[in-house]
C-alpha positions in Angstrom: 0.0 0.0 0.0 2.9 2.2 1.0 4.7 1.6 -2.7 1.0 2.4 -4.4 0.7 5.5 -2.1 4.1 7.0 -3.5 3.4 6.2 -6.9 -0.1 7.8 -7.1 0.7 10.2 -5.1 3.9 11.5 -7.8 1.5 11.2 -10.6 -1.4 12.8 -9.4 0.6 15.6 -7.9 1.8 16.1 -11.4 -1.2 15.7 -13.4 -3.1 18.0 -11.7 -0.9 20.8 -13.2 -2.1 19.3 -16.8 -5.8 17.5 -16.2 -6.8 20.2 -13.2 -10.7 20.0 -12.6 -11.2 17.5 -15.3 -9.0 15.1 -14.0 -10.5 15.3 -10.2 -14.2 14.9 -12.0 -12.6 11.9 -14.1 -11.2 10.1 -11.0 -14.5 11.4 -8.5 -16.8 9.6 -11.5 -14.2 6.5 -10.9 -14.4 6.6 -6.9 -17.7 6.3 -7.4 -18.1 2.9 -9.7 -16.7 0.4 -8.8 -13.1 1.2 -9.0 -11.0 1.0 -5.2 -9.7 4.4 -5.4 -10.3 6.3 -1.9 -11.5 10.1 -2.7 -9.5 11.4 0.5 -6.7 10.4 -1.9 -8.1 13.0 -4.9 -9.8 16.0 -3.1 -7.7 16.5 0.1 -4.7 16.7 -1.9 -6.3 19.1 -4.9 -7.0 21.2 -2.1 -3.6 21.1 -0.9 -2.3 22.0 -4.1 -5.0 25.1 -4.5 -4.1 26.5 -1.2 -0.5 26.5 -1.6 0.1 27.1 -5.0 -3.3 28.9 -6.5 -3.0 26.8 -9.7 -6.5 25.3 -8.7 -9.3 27.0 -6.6 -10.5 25.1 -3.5 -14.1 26.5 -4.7 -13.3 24.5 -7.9 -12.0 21.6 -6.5 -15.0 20.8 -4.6 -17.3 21.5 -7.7 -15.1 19.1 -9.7 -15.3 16.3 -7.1 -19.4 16.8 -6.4 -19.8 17.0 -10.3 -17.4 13.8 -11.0 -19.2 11.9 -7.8 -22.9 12.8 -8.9 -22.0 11.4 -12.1 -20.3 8.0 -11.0 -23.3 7.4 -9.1 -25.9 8.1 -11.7 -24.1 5.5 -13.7 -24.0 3.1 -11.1 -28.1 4.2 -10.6 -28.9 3.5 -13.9 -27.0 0.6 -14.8 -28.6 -1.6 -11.8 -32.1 -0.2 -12.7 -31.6 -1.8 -16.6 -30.1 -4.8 -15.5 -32.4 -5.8 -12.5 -31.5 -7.6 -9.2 -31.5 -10.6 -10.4 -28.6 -9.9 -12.6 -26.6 -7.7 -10.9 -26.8 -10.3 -7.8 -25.8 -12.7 -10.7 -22.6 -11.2 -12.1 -21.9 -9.4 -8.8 -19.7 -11.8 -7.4 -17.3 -11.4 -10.9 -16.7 -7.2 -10.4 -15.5 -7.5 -6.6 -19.6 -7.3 -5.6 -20.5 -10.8 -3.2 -23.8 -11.1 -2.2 -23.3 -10.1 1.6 -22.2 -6.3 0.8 -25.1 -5.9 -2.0 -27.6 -7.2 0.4 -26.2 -4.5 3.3 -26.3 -1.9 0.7 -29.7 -3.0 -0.6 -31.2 -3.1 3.3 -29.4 0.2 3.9 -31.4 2.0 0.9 -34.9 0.1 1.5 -34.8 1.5 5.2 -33.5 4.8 4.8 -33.9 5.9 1.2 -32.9 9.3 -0.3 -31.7 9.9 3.3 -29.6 6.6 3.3 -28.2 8.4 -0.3 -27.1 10.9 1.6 -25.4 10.1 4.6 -23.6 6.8 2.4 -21.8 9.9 0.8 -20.1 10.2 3.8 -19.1 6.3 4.6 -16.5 4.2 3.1 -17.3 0.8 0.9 -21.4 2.1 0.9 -20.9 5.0 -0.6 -19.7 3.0 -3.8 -22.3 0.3 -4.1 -25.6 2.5 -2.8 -26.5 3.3 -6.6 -26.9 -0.6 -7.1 -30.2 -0.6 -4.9 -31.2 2.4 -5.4 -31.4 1.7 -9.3 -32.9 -1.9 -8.2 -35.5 -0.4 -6.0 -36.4 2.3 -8.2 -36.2 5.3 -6.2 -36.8 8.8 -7.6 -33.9 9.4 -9.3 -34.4 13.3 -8.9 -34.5 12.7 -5.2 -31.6 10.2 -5.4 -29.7 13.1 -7.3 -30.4 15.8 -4.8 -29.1 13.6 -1.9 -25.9 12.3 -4.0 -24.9 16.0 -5.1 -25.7 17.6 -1.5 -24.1 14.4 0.2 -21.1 14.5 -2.1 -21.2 18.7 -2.0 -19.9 18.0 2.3 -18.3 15.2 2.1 -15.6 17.1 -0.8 -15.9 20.0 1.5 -14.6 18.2 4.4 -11.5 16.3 2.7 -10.8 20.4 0.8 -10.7 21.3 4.6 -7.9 18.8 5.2 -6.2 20.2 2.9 -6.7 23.7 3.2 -5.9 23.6 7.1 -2.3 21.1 6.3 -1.5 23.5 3.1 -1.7 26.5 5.8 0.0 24.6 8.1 3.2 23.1 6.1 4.9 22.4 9.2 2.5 19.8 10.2 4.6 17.6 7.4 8.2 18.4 8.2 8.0 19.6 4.3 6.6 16.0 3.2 3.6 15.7 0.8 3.7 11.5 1.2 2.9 12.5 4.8 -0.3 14.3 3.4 -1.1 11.4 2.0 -0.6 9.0 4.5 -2.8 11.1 7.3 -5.5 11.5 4.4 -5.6 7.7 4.8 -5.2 7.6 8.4 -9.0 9.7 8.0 -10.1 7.2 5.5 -9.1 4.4 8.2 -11.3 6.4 10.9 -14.0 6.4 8.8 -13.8 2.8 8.1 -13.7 1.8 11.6 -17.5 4.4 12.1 -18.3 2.6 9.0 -18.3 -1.3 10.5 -19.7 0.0 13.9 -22.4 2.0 12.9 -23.4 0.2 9.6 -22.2 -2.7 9.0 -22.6 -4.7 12.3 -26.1 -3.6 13.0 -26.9 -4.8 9.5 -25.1 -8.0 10.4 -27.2 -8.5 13.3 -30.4 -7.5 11.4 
């Protein structure tokens, strides 16, 4: 994970000079399929970048990553919607998706809804599979939009903050940006941990 980290992290620090708000929308829209790649990895650092060097806006950043995220999910939305569940359970297992996490995500929307949409913006492993029932289940898709973007809208807020407050605060790294990196994860690890104690166990025992 370390090796991955310093590799990513030297590409995307010097991409953003090239792909700027099209490349954060690109990766948001891939954060939110069902590719592994942690968005406290994409906006935190953007953020970094805007508030120490001014190439980017931190305004901009955060549009970028709502924009990218609302779009991921629609096509995550739409795609379980045409295909059905019986399907999507079907091939599941093939794309990384067992039955036992698309279950969890399907209870998690059929009890909460557009609010479940929502707050799943702000939790690890949910927040990429809750478009699958939501396009099974058929929920509004206006109302499944509004929760995504407004969900999506804090949550890139929150990780810009990181990065606002570390590139303000430089000393906090000792002048390392794989530090950045590593305490973006060390959130993401946080929020993994409220994740399983607040979501996934109660599902379990459900």
């Amino acid at each position: 994970m370390h090796e991955f980290l310093r590799h990513f992290s030297a590409w995307y620090l010097d991409a953003l000079s090239h792909g700027g708000y099209w490349l954060i929308a690109g990766l948001m829209l891939l954060e939110s399929t069902l590719v592994p790649l942690p968005s406290e990895v994409i906006i935190a650092p953007a953020a970094y970048v805007a508030a120490t060097t001014g190439e980017l806006s931190v305004v901009g950043v955060v549009v970028a990553g709502t924009v990218g995220s609302w779009l991921g999910a629609s096509i995550m939305y739409w795609a379980a919607r045409w295909l059905g569940r019986p399907l999507v359970m079907r091939i599941g297992p093939y794309l990384g998706l067992p039955a036992a996490k698309l279950e969890l995500a399907e209870r998690w929307a059929s009890r909460f809804g557009w609010i479940g949409v929502f707050f799943s913006r702000l939790l690890p492993v949910i927040r990429h599979l809750i478009g699958i029932p939501a396009g099974i289940l058929r929920l509004s898709f206006r109302r499944y939009s509004i929760a995504t973007l407004l969900g999506s809208l804090l949550w890139c807020s929150v990780l810009a903050g990181l990065g606002v407050v570390v590139g303000r605060n430089r000393e906090l790294l000792a002048g390392s940006l794989n530090r950045f990196f590593l305490l973006v994860l060390g959130v993401a690890a946080l929020l993994a941990a409220l994740y399983y104690t607040f979501v996934q166990r109660p599902a379990r025992r459900a």
